[in-house]
C-alpha positions as CSV (number, residue, x, y, z in Angstrom):
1,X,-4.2,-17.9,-10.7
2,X,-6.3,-15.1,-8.9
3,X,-4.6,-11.7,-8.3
4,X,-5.2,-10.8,-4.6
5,X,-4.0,-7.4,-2.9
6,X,-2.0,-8.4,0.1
7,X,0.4,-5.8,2.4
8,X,4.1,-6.4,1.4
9,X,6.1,-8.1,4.1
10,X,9.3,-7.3,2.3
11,X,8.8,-3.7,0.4
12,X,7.6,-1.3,3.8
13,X,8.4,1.6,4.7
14,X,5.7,1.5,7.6
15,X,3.0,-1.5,7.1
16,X,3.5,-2.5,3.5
17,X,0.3,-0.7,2.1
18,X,2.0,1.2,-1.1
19,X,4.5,-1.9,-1.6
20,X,1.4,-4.2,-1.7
21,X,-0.6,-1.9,-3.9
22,X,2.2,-1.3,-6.4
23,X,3.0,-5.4,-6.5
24,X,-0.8,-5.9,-7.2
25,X,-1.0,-3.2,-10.2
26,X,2.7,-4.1,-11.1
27,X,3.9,-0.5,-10.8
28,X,7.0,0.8,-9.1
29,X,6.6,1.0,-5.3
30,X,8.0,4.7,-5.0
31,X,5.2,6.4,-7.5
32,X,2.6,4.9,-4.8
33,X,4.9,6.4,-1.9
34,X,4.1,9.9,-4.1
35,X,1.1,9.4,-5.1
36,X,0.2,8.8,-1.4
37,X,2.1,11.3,-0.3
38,X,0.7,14.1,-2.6
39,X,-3.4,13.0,-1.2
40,X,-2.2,13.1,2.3
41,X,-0.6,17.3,1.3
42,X,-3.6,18.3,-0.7
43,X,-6.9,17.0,1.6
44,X,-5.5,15.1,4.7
45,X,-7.4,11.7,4.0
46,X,-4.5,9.8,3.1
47,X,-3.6,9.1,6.7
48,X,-7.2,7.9,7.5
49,X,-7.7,5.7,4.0
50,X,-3.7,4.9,4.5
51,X,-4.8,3.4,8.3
52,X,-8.4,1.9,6.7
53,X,-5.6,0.1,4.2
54,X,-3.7,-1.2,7.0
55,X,-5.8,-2.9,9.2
56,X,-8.6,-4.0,6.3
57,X,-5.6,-5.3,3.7
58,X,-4.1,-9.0,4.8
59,X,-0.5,-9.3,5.2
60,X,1.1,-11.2,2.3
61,X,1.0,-15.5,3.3
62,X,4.8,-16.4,3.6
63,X,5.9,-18.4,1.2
């Protein structure tokens, strides 16, 4: 089976970006949320990669 990143449809906070990211590298969904978090304090990109993620990343297929 292929490993695909995908958007979480059931771990969000906002889109399912972190949730999606942390399923596909099999890490805890809150160290993302920080990680995030601490780009977006330290150069501001992280809302502008965070939208890029958002609209580029598919939503996860139901099922």
């Amino acid at each position: 089976m292929e490993k695909r990143l995908y958007r979480s449809r059931t771990d969000r906070m906002i889109a399912g970006v972190c949730g999606g990211i942390a399923k596909y590298f099999d890490m805890d969904p809150t160290i993302v949320r920080l990680l995030w978090v601490l780009i977006v304090m330290l150069g501001g990109s992280g809302i502008l990669a965070y939208i890029i993620c958002w609209i580029v990343i598919p939503e996860e297929p139901i099922g």
